[in-house]
mmCIF file of the N, C-alpha and C atoms, coordinates in Angstrom:
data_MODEL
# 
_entry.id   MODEL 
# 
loop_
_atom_site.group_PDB 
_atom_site.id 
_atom_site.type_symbol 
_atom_site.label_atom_id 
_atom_site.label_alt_id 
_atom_site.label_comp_id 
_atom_site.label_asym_id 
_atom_site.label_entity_id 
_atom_site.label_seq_id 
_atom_site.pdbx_PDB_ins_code 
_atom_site.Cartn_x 
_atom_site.Cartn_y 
_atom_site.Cartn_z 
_atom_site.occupancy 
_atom_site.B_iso_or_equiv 
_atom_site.pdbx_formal_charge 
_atom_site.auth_seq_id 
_atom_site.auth_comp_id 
_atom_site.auth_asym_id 
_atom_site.auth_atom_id 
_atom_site.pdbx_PDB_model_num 
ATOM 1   N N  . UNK A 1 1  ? -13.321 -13.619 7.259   1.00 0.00 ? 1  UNK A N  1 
ATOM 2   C CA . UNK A 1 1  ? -14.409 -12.752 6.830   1.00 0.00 ? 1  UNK A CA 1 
ATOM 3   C C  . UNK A 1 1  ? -14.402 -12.664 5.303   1.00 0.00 ? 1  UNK A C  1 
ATOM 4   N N  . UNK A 1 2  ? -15.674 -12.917 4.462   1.00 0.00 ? 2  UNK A N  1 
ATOM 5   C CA . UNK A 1 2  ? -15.735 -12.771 3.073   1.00 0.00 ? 2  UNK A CA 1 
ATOM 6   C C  . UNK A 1 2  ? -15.936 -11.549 3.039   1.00 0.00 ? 2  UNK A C  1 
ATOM 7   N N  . UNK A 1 3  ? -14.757 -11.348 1.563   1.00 0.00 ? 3  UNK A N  1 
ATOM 8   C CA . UNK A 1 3  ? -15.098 -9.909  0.863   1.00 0.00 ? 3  UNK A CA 1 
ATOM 9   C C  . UNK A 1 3  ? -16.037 -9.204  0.682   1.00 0.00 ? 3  UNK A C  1 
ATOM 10  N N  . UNK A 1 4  ? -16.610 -8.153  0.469   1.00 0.00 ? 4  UNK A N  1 
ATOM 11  C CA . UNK A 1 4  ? -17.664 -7.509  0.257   1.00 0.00 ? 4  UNK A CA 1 
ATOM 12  C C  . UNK A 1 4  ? -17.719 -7.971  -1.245  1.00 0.00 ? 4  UNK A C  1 
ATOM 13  N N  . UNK A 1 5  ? -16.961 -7.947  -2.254  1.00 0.00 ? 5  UNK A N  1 
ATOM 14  C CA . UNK A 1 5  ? -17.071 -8.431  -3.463  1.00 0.00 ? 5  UNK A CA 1 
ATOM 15  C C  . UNK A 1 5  ? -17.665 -9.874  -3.731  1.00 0.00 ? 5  UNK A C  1 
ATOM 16  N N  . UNK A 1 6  ? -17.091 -10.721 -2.896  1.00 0.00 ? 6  UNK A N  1 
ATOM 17  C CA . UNK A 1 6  ? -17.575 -11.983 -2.680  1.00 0.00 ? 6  UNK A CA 1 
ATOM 18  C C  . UNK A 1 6  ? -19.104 -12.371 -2.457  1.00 0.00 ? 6  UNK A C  1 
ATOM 19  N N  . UNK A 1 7  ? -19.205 -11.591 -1.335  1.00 0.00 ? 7  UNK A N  1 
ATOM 20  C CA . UNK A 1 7  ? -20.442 -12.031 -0.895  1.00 0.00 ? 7  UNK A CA 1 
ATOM 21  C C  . UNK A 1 7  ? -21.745 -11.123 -2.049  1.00 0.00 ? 7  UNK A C  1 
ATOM 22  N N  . UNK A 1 8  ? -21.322 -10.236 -2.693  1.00 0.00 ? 8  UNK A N  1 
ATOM 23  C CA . UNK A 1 8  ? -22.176 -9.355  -3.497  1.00 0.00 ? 8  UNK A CA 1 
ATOM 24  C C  . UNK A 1 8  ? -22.319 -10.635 -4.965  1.00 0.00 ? 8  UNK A C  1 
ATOM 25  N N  . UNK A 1 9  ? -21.287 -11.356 -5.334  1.00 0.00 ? 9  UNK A N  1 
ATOM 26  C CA . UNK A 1 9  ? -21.450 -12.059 -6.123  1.00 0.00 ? 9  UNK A CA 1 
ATOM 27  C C  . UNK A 1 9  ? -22.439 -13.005 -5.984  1.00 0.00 ? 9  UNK A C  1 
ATOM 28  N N  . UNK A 1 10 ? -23.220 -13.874 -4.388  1.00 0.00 ? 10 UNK A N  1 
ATOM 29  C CA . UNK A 1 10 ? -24.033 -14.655 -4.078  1.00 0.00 ? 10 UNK A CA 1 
ATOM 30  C C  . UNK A 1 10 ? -25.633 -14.042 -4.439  1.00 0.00 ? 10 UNK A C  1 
ATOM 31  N N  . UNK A 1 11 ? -25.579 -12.509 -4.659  1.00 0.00 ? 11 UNK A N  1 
ATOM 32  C CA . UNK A 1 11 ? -27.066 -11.993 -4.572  1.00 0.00 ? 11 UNK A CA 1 
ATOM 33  C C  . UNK A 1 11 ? -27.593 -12.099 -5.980  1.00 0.00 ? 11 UNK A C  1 
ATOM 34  N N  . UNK A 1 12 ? -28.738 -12.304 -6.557  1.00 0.00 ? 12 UNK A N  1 
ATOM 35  C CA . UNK A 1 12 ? -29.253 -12.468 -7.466  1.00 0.00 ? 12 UNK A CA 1 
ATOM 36  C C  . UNK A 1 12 ? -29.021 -11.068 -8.206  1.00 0.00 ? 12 UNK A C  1 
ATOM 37  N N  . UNK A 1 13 ? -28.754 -11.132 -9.599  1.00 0.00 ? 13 UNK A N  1 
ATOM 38  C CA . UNK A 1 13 ? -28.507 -9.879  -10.437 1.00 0.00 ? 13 UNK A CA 1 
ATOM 39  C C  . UNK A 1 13 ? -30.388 -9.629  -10.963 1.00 0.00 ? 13 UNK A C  1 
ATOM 40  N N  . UNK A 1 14 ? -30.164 -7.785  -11.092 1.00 0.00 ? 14 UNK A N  1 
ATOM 41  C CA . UNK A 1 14 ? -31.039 -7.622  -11.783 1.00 0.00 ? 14 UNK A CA 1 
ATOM 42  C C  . UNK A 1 14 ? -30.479 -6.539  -12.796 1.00 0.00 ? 14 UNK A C  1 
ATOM 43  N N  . UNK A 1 15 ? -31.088 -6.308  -14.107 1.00 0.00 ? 15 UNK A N  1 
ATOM 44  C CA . UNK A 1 15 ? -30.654 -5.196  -15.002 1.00 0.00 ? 15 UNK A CA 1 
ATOM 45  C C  . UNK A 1 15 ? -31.224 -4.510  -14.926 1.00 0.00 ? 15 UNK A C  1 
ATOM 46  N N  . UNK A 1 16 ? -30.944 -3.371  -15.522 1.00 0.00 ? 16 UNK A N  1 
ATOM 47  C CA . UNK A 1 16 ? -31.452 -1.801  -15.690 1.00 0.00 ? 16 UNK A CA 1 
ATOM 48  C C  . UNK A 1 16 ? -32.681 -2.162  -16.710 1.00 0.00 ? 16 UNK A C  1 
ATOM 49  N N  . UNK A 1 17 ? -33.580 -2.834  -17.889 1.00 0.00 ? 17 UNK A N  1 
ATOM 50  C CA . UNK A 1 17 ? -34.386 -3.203  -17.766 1.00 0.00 ? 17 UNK A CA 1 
ATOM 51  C C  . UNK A 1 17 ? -35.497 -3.805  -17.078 1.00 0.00 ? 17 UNK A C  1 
ATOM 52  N N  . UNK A 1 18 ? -34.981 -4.588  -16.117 1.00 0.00 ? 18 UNK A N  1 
ATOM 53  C CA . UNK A 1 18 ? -35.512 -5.074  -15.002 1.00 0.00 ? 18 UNK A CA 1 
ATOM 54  C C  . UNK A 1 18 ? -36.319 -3.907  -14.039 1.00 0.00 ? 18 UNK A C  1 
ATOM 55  N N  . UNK A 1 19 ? -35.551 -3.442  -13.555 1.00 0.00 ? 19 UNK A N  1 
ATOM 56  C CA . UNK A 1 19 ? -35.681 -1.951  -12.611 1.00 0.00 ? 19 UNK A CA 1 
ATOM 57  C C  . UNK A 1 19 ? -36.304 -1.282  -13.232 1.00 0.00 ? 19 UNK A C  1 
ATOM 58  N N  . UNK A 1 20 ? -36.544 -0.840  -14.386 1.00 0.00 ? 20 UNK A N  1 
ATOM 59  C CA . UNK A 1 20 ? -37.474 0.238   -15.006 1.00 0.00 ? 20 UNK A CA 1 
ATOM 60  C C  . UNK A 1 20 ? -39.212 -0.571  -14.740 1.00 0.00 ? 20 UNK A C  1 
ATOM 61  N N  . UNK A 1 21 ? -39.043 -2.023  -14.099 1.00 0.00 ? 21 UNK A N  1 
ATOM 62  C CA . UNK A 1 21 ? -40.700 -2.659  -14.086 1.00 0.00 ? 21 UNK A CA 1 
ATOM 63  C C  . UNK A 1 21 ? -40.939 -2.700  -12.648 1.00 0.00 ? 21 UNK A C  1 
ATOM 64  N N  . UNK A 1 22 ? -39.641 -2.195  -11.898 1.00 0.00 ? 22 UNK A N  1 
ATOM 65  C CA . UNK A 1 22 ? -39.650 -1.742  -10.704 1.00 0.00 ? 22 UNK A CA 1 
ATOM 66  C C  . UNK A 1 22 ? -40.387 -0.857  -9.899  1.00 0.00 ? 22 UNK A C  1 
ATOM 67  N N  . UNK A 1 23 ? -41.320 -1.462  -9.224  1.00 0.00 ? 23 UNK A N  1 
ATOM 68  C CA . UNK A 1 23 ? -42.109 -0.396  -8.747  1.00 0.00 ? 23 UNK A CA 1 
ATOM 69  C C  . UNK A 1 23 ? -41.676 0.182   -7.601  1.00 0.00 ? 23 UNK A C  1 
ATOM 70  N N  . UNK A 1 24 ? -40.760 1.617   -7.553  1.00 0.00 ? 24 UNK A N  1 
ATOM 71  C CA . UNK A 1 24 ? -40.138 2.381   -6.543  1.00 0.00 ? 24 UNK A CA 1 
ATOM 72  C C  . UNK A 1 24 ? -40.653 3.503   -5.683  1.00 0.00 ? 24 UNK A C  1 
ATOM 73  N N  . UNK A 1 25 ? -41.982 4.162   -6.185  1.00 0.00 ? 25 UNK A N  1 
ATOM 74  C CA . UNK A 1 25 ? -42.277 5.057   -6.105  1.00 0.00 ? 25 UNK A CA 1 
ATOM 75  C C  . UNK A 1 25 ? -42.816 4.638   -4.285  1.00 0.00 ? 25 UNK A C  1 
ATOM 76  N N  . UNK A 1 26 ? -43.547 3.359   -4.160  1.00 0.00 ? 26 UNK A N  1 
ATOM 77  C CA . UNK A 1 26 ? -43.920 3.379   -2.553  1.00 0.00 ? 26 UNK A CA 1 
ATOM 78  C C  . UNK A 1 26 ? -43.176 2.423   -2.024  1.00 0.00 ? 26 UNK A C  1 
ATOM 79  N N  . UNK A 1 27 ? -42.000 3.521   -1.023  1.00 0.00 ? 27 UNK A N  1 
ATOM 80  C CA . UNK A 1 27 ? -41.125 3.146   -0.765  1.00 0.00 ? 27 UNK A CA 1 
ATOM 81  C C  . UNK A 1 27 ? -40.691 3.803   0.762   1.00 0.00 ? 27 UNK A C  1 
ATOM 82  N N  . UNK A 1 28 ? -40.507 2.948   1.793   1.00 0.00 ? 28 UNK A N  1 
ATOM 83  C CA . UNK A 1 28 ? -39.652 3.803   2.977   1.00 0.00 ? 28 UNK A CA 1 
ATOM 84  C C  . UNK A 1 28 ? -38.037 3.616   2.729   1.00 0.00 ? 28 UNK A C  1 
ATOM 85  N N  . UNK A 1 29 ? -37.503 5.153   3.164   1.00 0.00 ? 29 UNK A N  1 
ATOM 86  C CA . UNK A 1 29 ? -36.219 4.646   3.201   1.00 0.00 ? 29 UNK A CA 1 
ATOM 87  C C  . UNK A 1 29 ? -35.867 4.831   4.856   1.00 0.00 ? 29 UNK A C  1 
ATOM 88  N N  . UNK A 1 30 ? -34.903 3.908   5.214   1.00 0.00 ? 30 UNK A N  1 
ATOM 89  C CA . UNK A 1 30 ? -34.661 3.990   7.106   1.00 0.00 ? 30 UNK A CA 1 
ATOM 90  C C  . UNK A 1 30 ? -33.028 3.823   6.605   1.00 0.00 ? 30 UNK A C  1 
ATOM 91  N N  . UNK A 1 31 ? -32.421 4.898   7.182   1.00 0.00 ? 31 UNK A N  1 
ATOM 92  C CA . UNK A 1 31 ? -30.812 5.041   7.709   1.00 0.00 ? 31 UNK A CA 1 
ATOM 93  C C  . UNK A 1 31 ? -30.139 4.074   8.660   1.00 0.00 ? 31 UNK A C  1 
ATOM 94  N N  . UNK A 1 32 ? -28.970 3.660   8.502   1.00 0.00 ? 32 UNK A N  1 
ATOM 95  C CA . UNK A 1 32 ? -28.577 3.555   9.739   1.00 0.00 ? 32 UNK A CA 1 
ATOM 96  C C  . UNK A 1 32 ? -27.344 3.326   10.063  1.00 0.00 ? 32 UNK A C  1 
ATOM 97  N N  . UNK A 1 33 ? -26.424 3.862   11.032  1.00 0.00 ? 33 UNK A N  1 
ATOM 98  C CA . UNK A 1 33 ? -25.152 3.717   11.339  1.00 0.00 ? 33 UNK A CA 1 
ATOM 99  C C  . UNK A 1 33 ? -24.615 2.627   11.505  1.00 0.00 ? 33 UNK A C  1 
ATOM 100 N N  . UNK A 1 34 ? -23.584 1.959   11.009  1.00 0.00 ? 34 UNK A N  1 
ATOM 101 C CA . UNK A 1 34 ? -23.034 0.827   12.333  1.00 0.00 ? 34 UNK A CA 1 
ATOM 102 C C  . UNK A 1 34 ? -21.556 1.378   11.540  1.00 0.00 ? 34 UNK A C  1 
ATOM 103 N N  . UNK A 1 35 ? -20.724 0.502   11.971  1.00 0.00 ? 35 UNK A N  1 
ATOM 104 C CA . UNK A 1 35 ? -18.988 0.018   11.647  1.00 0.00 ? 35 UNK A CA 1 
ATOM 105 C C  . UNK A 1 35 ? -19.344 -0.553  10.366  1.00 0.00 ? 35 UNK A C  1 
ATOM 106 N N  . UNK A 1 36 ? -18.093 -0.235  9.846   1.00 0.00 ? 36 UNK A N  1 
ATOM 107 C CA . UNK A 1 36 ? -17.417 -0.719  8.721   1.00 0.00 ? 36 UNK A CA 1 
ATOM 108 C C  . UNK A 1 36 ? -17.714 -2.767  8.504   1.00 0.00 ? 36 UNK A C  1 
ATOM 109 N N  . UNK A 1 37 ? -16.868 -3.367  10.009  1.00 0.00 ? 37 UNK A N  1 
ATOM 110 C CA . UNK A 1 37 ? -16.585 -4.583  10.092  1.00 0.00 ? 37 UNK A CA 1 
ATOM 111 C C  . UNK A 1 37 ? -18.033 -5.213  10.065  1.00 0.00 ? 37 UNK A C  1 
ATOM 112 N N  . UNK A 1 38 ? -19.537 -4.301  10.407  1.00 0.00 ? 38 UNK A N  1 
ATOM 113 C CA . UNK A 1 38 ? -20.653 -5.418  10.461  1.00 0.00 ? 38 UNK A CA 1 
ATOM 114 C C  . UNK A 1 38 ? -21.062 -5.305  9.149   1.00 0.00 ? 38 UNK A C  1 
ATOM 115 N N  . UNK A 1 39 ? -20.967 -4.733  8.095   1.00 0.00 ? 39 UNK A N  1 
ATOM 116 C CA . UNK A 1 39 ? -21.015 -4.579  6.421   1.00 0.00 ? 39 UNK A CA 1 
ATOM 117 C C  . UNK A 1 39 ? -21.138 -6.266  5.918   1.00 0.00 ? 39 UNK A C  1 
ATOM 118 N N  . UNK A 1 40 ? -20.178 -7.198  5.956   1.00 0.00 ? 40 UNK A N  1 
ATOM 119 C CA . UNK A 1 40 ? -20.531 -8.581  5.507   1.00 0.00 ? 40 UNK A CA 1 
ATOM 120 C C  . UNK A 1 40 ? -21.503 -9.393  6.230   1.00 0.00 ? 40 UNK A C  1 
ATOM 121 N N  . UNK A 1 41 ? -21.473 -9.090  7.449   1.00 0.00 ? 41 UNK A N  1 
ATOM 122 C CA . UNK A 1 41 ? -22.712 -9.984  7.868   1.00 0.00 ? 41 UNK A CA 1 
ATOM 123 C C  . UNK A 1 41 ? -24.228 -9.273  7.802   1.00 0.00 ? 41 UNK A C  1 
ATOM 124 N N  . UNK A 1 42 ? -24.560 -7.921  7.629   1.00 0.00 ? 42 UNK A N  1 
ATOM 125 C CA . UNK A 1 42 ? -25.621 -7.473  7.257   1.00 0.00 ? 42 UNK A CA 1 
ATOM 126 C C  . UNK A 1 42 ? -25.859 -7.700  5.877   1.00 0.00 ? 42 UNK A C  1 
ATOM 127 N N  . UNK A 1 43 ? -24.974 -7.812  4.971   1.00 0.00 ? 43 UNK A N  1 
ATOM 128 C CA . UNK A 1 43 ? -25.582 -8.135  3.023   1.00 0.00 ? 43 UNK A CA 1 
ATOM 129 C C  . UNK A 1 43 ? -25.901 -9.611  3.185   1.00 0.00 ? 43 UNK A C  1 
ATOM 130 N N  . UNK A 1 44 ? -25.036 -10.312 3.953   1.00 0.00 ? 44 UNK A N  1 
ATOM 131 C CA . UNK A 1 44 ? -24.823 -11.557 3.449   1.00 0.00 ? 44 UNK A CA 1 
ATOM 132 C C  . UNK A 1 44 ? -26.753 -12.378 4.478   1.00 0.00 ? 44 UNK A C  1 
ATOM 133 N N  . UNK A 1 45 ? -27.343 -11.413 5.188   1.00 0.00 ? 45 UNK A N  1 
ATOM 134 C CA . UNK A 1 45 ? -28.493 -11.829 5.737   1.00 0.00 ? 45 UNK A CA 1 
ATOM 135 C C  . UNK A 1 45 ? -29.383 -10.876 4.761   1.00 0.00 ? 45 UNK A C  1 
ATOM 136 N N  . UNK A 1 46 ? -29.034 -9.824  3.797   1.00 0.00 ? 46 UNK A N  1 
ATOM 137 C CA . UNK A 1 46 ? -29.850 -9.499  3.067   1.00 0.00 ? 46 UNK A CA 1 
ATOM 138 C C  . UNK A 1 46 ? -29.880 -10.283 1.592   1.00 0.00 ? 46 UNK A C  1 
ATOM 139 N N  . UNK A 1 47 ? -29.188 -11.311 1.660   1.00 0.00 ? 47 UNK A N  1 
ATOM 140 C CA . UNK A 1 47 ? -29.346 -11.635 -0.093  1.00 0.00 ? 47 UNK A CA 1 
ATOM 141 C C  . UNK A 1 47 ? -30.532 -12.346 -0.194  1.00 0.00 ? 47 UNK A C  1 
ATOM 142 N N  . UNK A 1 48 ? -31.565 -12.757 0.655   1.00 0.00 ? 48 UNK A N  1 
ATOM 143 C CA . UNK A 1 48 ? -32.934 -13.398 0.327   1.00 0.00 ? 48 UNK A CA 1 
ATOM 144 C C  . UNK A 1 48 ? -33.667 -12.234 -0.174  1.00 0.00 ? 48 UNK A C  1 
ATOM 145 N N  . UNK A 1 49 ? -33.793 -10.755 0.142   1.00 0.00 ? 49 UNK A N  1 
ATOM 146 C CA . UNK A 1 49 ? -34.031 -10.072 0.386   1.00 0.00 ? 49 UNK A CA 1 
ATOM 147 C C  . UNK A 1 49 ? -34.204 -8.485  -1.197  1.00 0.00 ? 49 UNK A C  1 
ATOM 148 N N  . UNK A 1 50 ? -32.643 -8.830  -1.536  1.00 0.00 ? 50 UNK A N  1 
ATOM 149 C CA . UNK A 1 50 ? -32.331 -7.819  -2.260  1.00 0.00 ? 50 UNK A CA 1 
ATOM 150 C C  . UNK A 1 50 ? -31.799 -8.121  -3.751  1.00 0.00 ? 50 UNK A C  1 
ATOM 151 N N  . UNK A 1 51 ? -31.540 -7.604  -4.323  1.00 0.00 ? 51 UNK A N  1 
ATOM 152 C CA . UNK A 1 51 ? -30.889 -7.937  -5.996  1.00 0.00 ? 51 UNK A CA 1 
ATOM 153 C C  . UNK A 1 51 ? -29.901 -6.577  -5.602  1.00 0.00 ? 51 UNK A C  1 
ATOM 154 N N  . UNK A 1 52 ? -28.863 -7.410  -6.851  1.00 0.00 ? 52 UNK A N  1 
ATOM 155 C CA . UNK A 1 52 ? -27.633 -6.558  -7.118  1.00 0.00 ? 52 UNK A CA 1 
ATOM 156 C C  . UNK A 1 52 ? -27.494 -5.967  -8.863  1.00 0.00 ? 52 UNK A C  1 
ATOM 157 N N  . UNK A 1 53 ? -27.908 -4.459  -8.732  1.00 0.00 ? 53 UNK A N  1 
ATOM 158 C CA . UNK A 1 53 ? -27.516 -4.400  -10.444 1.00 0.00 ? 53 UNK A CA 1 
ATOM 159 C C  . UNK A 1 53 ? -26.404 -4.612  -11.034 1.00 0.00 ? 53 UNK A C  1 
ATOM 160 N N  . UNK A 1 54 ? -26.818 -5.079  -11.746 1.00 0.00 ? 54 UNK A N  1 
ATOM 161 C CA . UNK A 1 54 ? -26.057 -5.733  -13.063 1.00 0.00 ? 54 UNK A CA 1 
ATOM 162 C C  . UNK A 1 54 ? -25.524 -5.018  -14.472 1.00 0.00 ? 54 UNK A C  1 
ATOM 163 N N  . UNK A 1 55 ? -24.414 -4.460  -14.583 1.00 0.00 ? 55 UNK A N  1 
ATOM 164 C CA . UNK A 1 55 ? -24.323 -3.052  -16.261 1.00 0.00 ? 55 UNK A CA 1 
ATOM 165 C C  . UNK A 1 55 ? -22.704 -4.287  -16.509 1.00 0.00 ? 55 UNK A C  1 
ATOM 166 N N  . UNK A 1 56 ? -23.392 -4.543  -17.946 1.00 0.00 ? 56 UNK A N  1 
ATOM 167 C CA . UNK A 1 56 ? -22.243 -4.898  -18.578 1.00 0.00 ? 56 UNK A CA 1 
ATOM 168 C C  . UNK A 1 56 ? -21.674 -6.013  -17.433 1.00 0.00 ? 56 UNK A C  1 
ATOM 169 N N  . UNK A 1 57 ? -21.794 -7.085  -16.808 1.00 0.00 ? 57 UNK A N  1 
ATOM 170 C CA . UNK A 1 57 ? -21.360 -8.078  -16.194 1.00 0.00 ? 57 UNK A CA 1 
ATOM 171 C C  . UNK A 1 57 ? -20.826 -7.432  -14.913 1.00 0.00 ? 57 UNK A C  1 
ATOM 172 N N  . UNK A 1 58 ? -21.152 -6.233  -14.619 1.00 0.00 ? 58 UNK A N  1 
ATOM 173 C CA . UNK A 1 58 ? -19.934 -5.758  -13.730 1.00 0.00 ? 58 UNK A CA 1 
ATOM 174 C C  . UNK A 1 58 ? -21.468 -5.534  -12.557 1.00 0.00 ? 58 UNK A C  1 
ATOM 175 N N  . UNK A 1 59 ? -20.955 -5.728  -11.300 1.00 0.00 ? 59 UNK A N  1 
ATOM 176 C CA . UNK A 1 59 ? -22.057 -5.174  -10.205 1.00 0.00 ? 59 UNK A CA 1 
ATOM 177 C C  . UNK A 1 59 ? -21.689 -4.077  -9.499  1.00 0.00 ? 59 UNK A C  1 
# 
């Protein structure tokens, strides 16, 4: 199983410039429970999907 660090490194970065052209305001948010262990295979089917911020090289 890849790290959560690992697999966060595959997602495209965006910066805090970036995000301010972010249009957030219409937005759903949906919750949801699972385990700990399904965490890498749910990011790793969201990286088409999502960006990872980016401060100072660090995510």
């Amino acid at each position: 199983m890849d790290s959560i660090e690992k697999i966060l490194e595959t997602f495209e970065p965006i910066s805090l410039d970036e995000m301010d052209k972010v249009k957030l305001m219409d937005r759903t948010d949906t919750k949801f429970i699972f385990t700990a262990d399904k965490l890498p295979c749910l990011l790793r089917k969201a990286t088409e999907y999502y960006k990872v911020l980016t401060i100072n090289n660090k995510r």
